[in-house]
C-alpha positions as CSV (number, residue, x, y, z in Angstrom):
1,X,138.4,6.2,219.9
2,X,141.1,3.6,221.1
3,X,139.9,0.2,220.0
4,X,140.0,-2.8,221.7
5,X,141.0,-6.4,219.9
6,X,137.8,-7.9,221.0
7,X,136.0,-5.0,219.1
8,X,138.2,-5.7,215.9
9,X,137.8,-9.3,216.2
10,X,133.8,-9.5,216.6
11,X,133.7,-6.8,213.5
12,X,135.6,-9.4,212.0
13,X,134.5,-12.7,212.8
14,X,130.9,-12.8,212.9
15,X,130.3,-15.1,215.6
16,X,128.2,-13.1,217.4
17,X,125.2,-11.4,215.5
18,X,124.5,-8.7,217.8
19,X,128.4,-7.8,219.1
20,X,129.4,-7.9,215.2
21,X,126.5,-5.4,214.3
22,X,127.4,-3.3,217.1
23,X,131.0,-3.6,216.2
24,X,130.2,-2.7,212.2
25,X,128.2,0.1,213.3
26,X,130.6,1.4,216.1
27,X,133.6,1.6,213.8
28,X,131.2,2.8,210.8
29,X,130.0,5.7,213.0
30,X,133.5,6.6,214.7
31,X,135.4,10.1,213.1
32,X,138.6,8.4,214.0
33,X,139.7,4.9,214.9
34,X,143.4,4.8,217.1
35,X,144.0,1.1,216.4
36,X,147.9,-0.1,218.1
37,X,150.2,-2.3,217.6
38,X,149.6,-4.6,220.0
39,X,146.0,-4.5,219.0
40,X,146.6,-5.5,215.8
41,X,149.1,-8.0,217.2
42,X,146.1,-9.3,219.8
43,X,143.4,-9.5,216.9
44,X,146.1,-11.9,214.6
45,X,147.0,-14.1,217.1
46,X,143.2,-14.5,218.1
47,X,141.8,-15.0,214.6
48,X,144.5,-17.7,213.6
49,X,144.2,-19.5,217.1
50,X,140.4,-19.2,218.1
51,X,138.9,-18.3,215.3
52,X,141.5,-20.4,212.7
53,X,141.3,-18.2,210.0
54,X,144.4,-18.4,207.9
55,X,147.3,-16.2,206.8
56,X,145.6,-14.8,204.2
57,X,141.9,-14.0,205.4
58,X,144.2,-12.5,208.4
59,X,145.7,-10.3,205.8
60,X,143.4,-9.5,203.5
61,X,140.9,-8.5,207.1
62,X,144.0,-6.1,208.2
63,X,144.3,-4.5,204.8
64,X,140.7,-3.4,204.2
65,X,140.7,-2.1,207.9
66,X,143.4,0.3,207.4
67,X,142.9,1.2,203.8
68,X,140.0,3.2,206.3
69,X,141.0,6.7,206.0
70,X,139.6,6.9,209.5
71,X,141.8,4.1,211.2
72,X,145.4,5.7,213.0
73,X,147.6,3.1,213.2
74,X,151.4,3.1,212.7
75,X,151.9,2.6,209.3
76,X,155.3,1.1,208.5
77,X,155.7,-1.4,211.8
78,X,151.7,-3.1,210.3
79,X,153.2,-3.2,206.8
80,X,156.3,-5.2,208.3
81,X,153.7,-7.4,210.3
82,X,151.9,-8.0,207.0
83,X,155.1,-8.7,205.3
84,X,156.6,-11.3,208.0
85,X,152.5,-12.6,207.6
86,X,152.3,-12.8,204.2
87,X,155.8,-14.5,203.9
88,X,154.3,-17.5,206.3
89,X,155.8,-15.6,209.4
90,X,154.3,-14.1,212.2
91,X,152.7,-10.9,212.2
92,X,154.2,-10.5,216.0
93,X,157.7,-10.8,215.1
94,X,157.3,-8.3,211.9
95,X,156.5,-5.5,214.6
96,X,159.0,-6.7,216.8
97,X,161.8,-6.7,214.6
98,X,160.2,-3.0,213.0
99,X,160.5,-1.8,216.7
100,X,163.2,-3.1,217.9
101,X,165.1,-1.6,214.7
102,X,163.5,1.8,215.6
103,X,164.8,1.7,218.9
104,X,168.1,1.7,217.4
105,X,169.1,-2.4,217.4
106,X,170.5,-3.9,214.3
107,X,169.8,-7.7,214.8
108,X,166.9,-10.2,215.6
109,X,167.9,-12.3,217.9
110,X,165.8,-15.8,217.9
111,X,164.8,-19.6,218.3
112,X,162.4,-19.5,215.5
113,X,163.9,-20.8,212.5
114,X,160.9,-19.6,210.1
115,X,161.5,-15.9,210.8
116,X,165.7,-16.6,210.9
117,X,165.0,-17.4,207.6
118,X,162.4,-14.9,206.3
119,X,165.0,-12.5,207.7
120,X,167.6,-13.9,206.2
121,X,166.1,-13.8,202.8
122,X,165.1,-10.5,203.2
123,X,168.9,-9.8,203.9
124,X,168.3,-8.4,207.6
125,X,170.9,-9.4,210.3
126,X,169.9,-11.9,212.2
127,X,171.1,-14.4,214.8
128,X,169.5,-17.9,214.9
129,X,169.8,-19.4,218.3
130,X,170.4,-23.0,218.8
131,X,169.5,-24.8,222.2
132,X,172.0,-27.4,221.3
């Protein structure tokens, strides 16, 4: 089963008794959960913005999902997510800079100055863009 954000994020946030028991029991009963990247991307952005759960419940939420032995997900480009997260980053541009590396580029190009520097300390090229 494909799953949707809003699935993750009622499973997660508990704002709704009846969607969050369905949620529980859906993902409880599944054989196999196919959860993507832009999923998980979706679900971080929603929980930090709506919901304003911080970096950490965000974290520690994504890390008990997939230690689920029934959740699919691409392993390495969520572990750069969490790392960008858990380094006061976002989670989005951890998969975007996983990806775009994959697809064969070699430096992040960007305005944000907080991932420049996560980057940078991490020793990855990147290029910080300046509208000045």
């Amino acid at each position: 089963m494909i799953v949707d954000t809003n699935v993750l994020v009622r499973s997660a946030v508990h704002d709704d008794p009846k969607q969050t028991e369905r949620a529980r029991t859906f993902m409880r009963e599944a054989e196999r959960l196919f959860i993507s990247n832009l999923t998980f991307c979706e679900f971080v952005w929603v929980a930090s913005r709506v919901y304003r759960k911080s970096a950490s419940e965000i974290s520690a939420a994504i890390r008990l999902l997939i230690s689920d032995r029934k959740v699919v997900y691409d392993r390495v480009a969520v572990e750069a997510g969490l790392s960008f997260l858990d380094a006061g980053g976002d989670f989005a541009d951890g998969i975007i800079v996983f990806e775009g590396r994959r697809l064969g580029g070699e430096t992040f190009v960007t305005f944000d100055k907080k991932a420049a520097a996560i980057l940078e300390k991490a020793g990855q090229n990147c290029l910080l863009l300046s509208a000045e």
